[in-house]
N, C-alpha and C positions, 0 to 999 in steps of 0.2 A: 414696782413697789406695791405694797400693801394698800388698797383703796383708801377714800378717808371714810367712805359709807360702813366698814364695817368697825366694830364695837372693838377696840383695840381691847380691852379686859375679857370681853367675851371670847378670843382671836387669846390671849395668854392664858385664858384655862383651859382652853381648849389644846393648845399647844401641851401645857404640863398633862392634860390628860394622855395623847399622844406618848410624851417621852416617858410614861411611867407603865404605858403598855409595852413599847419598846423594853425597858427591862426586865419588864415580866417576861416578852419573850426569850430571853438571852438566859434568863437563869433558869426556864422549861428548855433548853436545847438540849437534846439526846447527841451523843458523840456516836458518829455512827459513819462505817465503809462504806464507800457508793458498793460491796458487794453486798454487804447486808443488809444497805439498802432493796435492791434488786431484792434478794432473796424472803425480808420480810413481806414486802408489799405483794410478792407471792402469796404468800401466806394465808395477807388477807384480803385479797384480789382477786383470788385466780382465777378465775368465770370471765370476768372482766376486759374488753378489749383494751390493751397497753400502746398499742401504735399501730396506725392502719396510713401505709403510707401507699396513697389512694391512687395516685397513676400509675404506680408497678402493678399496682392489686395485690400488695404485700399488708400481711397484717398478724398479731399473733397477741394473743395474751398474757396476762403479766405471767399464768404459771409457762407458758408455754416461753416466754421471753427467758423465764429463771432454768427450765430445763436446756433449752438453744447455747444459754450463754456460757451453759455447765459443758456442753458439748462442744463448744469453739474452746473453751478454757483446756481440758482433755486434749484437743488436738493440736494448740499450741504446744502444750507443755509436751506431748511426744516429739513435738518435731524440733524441739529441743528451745525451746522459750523457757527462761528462767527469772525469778523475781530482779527485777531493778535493770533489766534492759529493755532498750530503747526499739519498738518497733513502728517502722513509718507505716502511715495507714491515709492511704489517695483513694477516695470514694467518692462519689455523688451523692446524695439524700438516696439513698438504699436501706432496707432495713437490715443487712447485713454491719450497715456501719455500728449502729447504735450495742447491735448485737455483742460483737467484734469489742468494743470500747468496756461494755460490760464483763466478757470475759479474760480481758487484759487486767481489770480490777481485780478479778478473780482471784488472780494468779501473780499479783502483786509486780507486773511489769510494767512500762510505762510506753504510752501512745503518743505518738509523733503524728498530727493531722497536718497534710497537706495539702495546699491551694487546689483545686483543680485547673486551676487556670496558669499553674506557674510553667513556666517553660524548663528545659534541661536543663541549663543552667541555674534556674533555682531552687529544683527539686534536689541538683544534686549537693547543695549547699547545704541545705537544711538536712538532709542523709548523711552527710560528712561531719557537719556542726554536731548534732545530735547521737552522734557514734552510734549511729543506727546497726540492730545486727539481723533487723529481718523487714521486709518490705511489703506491704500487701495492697493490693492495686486493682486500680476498676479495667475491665478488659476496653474500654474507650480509651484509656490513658495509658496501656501498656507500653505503644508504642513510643509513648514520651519515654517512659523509662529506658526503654531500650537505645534512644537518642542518643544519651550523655556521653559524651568521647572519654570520658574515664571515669571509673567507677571511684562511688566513697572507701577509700579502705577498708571499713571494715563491714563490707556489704557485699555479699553474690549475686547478682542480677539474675542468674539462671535460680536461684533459689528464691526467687520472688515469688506469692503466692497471686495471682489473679481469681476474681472474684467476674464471675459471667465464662463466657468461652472466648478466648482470643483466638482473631482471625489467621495467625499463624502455627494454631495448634499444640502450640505451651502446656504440657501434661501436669506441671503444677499446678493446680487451679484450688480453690478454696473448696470443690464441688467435692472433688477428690481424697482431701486430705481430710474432710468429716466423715469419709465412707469408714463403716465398722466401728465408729469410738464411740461409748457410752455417753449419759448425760448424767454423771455420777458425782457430787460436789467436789471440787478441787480443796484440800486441803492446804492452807500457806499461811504464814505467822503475819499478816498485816496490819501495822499502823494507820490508823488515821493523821499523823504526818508524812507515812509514806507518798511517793511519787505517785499520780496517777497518770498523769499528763506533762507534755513540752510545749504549748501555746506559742508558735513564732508570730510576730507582732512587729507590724512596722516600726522603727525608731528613726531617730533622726542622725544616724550615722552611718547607714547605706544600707544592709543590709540586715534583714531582721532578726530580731531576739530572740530567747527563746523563754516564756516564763515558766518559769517550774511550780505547776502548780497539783495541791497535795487532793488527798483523799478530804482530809476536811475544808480545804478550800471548796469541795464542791458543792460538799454535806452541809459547809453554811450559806453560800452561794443559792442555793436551790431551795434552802429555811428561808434565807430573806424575800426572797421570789413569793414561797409559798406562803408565806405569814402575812402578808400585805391585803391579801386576797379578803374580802367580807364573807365567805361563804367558798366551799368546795368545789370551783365549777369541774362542770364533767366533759365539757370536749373542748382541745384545745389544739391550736392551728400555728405552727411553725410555718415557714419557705423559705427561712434562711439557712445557709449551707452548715452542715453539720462538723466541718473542718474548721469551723469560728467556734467561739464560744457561747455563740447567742442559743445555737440547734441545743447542744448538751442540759443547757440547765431550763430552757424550757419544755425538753422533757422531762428529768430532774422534779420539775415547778410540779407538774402533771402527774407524775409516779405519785408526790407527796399525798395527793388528793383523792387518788383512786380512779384519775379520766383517764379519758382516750386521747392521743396525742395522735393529730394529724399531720401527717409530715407532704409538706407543697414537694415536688422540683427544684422548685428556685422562685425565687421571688419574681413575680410580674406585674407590672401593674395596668394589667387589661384582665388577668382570671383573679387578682385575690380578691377581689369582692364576692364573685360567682363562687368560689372556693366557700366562704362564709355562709354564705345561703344554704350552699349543696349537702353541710355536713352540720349545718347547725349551731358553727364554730361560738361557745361564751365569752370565752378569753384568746386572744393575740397580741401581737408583738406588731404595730403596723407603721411602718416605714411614710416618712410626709409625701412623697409621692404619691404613692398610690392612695393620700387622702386628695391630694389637689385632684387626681386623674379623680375621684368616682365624683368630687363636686364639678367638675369641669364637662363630664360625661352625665350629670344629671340623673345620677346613680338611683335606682328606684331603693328605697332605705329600709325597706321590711328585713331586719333579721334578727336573731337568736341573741347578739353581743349584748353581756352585760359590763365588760370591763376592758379597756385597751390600754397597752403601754405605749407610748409615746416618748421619745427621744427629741427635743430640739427643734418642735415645731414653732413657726410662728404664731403669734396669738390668733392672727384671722381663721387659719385654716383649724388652728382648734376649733375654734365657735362656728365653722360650718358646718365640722366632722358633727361636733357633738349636737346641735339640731338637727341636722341631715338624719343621724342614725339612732337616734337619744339614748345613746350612750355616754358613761363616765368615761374621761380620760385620765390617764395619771404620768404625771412626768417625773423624772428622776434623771440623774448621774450616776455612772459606770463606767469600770472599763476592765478591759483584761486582767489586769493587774491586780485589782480590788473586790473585781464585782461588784455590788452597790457599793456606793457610797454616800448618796442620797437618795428619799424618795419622798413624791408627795400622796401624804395619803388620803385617804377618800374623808377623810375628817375635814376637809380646809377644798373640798369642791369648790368653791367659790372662786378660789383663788389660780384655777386648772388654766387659764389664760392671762395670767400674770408674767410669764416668763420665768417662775422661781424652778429652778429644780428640786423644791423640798427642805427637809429635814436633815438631821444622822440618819443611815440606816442603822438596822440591829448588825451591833460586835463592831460599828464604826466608829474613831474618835475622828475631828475633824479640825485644823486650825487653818489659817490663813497667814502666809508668811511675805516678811520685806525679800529681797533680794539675798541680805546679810542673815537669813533666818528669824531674824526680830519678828514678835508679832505685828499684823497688819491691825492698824487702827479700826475698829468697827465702823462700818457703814465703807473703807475703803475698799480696792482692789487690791487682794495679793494673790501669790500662789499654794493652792490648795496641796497641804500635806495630809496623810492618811493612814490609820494604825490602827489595828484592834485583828482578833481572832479573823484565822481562813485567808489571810490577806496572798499575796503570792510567796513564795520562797527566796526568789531575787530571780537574776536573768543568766541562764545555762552557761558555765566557764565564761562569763562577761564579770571579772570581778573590779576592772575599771569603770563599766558602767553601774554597778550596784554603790561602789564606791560614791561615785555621783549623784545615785540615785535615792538613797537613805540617809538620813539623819540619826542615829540610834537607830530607835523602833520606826520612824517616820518614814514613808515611801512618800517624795515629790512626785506629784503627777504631771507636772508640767502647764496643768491648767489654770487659768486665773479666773476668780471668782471674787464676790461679792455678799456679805453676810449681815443680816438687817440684827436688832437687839432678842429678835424671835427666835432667830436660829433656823429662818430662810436663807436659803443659799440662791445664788444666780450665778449662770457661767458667764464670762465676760467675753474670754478667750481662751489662746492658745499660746503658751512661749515655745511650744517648739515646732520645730520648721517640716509641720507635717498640711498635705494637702485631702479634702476628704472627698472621697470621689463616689457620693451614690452610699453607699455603707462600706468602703474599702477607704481604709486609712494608708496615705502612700509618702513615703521617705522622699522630702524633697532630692536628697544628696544620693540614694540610690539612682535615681532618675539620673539626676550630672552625672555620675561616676560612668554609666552605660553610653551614656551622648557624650561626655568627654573623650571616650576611647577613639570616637572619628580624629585620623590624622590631622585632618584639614582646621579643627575646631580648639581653639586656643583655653578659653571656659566658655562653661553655661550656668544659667542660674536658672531653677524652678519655681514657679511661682504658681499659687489658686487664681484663679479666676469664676467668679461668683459667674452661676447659673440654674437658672431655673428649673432644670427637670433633676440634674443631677447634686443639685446644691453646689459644686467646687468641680472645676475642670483643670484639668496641667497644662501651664503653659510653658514651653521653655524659651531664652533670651539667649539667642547665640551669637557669640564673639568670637570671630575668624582669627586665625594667624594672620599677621603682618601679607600681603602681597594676593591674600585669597580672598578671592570675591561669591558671592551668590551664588553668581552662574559658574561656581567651582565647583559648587557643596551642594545638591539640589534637594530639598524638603521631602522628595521622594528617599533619596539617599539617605536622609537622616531615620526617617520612619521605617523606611526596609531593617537598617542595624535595631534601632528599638524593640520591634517587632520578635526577632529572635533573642532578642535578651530581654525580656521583659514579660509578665504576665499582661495580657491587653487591657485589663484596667488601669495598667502606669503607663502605657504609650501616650504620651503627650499629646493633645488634638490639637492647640495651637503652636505655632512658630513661629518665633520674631529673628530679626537679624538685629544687633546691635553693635554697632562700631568700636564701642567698651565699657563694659559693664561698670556702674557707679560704684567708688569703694569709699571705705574711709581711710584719711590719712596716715592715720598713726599702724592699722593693724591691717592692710590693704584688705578687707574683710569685701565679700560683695553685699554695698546697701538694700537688699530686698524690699525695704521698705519703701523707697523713692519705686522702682519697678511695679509694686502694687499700689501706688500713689496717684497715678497716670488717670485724667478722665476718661479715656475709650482704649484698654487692655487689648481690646482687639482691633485696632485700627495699625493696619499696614500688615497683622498677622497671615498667616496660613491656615487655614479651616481644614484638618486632617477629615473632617467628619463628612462636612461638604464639601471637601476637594475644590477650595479656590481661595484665592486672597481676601483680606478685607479691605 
């Protein structure tokens, strides 16, 4: 809640000053294609480094990014890519990805980003779901591809394009098929409600979504990012994977302003701090670990940041970051689906250790709803609805799930929150049955569905288990068939099957045995609740991590 030290009148003009910037920005919004995006910011860029993604030692500017991406666009389109298909695209932070993703826009086709960590089984899902008709792939990952026991229908694996050299000698390669094409502008009639992207996203029905999300979903996506900002900064520091949607629009954020966008590996939290120093970095995206690790490490705090986003940290580790590094923080809500929905802005600093997630964002409307749709009484908990311009499309051939998932214009987020008379928001919770693992949001019911497949295992149920380095760890509660015991089914056995069906961020690290799962009466439903109710979650568990009981 709102202190009582501060000036509750001074705290409401300051608010209406806020929300009357907010619509000044909404009604300065230019409508504009992430190609023409690309292609202006050339324009008035071009000198300018666009992304130096600093461990390959790849780097290229914006005019050089707008000719590259003219030249992937060319070579798509020969190889026979046509406006409004689906091509899967498995990279690592490469600067081929971003490249790739821009000349997809190009060409008015739509990009399928896949896990890098998903196993065959669920690359081939998402190639199948997505009626993908061309694949292109990191040569570290080829061999997953090659894995699948049977291809998506309407996919050739030998016409897969690989990007690096596979060690089996694959003459498709990405290297190859730019040899001889120009970098001459692709011509194509696109929408800014066109398709740009298929976002798969964990859900709470096993296996993940797909959101359809447009050209102006991106173009406001990337306004709301960039308009928050006090001032242009010029270098800015991603390490989240580029197959999320975090990578996309914090380059996006970056294009807007004229910086350089530095692209990590992958997130770590023993170099991102070093990574800040090294490049200078003003603006990031940083993850609450790696705030605990640089105060637990007694991080020496001299650097360049003048601004961080922050997602969901607790108040203490704010107030350490922000003396430790004196820097501003700003917290907000987002997700897939919306992109902001909230943010706090640098007007209401005071309040950056409160717990609020903010305001509306810009082109956000926001309510709070009963169960029954009714509004939620002010000052109560309900569930956060969400509507306005760039929102997603709905979720790929799931017209059961959109069904459920909209009201009219209303997208339920599933989240519950909390709305003071300011028009501060707080997240409370979660109603749907998802576990968060590090920044991988994971299908409790996916998880069951893969550990239900063992003969021997009657049900299971998934459950979070609070932890400290990772925020939420998976635990599963397994219940035997009648006459099988322990020493039928061994923990080894269960994590081996996991392990192949699963991307290693859903492999469960604890395991319980439970004689029978709690239900309730009327709907035999499994009670999850009593399961995360328990004082010690991990007592009599399996420790997959440290290999031993508790």
């Amino acid at each position: 809640m709102i202190t009582p030290k501060l000036s509750q009148l001074h705290l409401q003009e300051r608010v209406a000053n806020v929300m009357r910037r907010i619509e000044t920005l909404e009604s300065a919004y230019e409508t504009i294609t992430i190609g023409q995006l690309v292609s202006s910011m050339a324009r008035k860029h071009g000198s300018t480094v666009a992304i130096d993604v600093f461990d390959r030692g790849q780097r290229a500017t914006y005019s050089e990014l707008e000719k590259l991406s003219n030249k992937y666009a060319q070579a798509l389109r020969a190889f026979g890519v046509r406006k409004g298909e689906r091509i899967g695209v498995m990279l690592p932070n490469r600067i081929e990805f971003p490249i790739l993703w821009f000349a997809i826009a190009k060409i008015g086709a739509v990009m399928v980003p896949i896990n890098m960590r998903y196993t065959p089984r669920e690359i081939k899902y998402v190639l199948s779901d997505s009626e993908a008709k061309l694949v292109v792939v990191d040569e570290s990952a080829w061999s997953l591809l090659r894995a699948m026991k049977v291809c998506p229908q309407d996919i050739a694996i030998e016409q897969a394009i690989v990007v690096g050299q596979p060690s089996d000698g694959k003459d498709n390669t990405l290297e190859k098929l730019l040899k001889g094409v120009d970098d001459t502008f692709v011509t194509e009639d696109i929408r800014p409600d066109d398709l740009l992207s298929i976002q798969y996203t964990s859900g709470t029905t096993g296996f993940p979504k797909g959101c359809m999300l447009s050209h102006d979903y991106w173009g406001v996506f990337s306004y709301q990012a960039a308009s928050w900002d006090d001032q242009p900064y010029k270098r800015y520091l991603s390490a989240q994977p580029f197959f999320y949607v975090d990578g996309p629009w914090h380059l996006l954020q970056s294009y807007r302003h004229g910086g350089t966008h530095y692209l990590g590996p992958q997130l770590s939290s023993t170099r991102f701090i070093s990574w800040l120093k090294q490049h200078r970095i003003e603006w990031c995206q940083c993850p609450e670990l790696i705030a605990r690790q640089a105060e637990a490490a007694n991080e020496e705090p001299t650097t360049c940041l003048k601004q961080i986003l922050n997602w969901g940290w607790g108040a203490d580790t704010v107030r350490q970051f922000r003396k430790r590094f004196q820097v501003r923080t700003q917290e907000a809500y987002g997700m897939t689906e919306i992109g902001f929905g909230t943010r706090m802005a640098n007007d209401f600093d005071e309040l950056a250790d409160s717990g609020s997630v903010g305001i509306r964002a810009p082109f956000r409307e926001l309510r709070l709803a009963k169960e029954d749709g009714s509004p939620t009484p002010l000052g109560e908990v309900g569930e956060l609805w969400v509507r306005g311009r760039g929102v997603f499309k709905g979720y790929w051939k799931k017209p059961d799930a959109n069904a459920a998932s909209f009201d009219g214009g209303w997208f339920k987020t599933g989240d519950l929150m909390r709305r003071d008379e300011l028009g501060f928001h707080w997240l409370m919770g979660r109603t749907k049955d998802m576990i968060r693992r590090s920044s991988e949001n994971i299908a409790a019911r996916e998880v069951e569905a893969v550990i239900r497949e063992i003969p021997e295992i009657s049900d299971v149920a998934a459950v979070p288990v609070r932890d400290v380095k990772r925020g939420e760890e998976v635990k599963i509660y397994v219940e035997l068939r009648e006459g099988i015991t322990p020493d039928d089914l061994t923990v080894q056995r269960i994590l081996a099957h996991a392990r192949t069906r699963l991307a290693v961020f859903k492999v469960p690290r604890y395991i319980g045995f439970i004689s029978a799962l709690p239900r309730t009466t009327s709907s035999n439903k499994v009670l999850k609740r009593e399961l995360m109710a328990v004082s010690d979650p991990l007592a009599g568990a399996y420790d997959a991590e440290e290999k031993r009981w508790r």
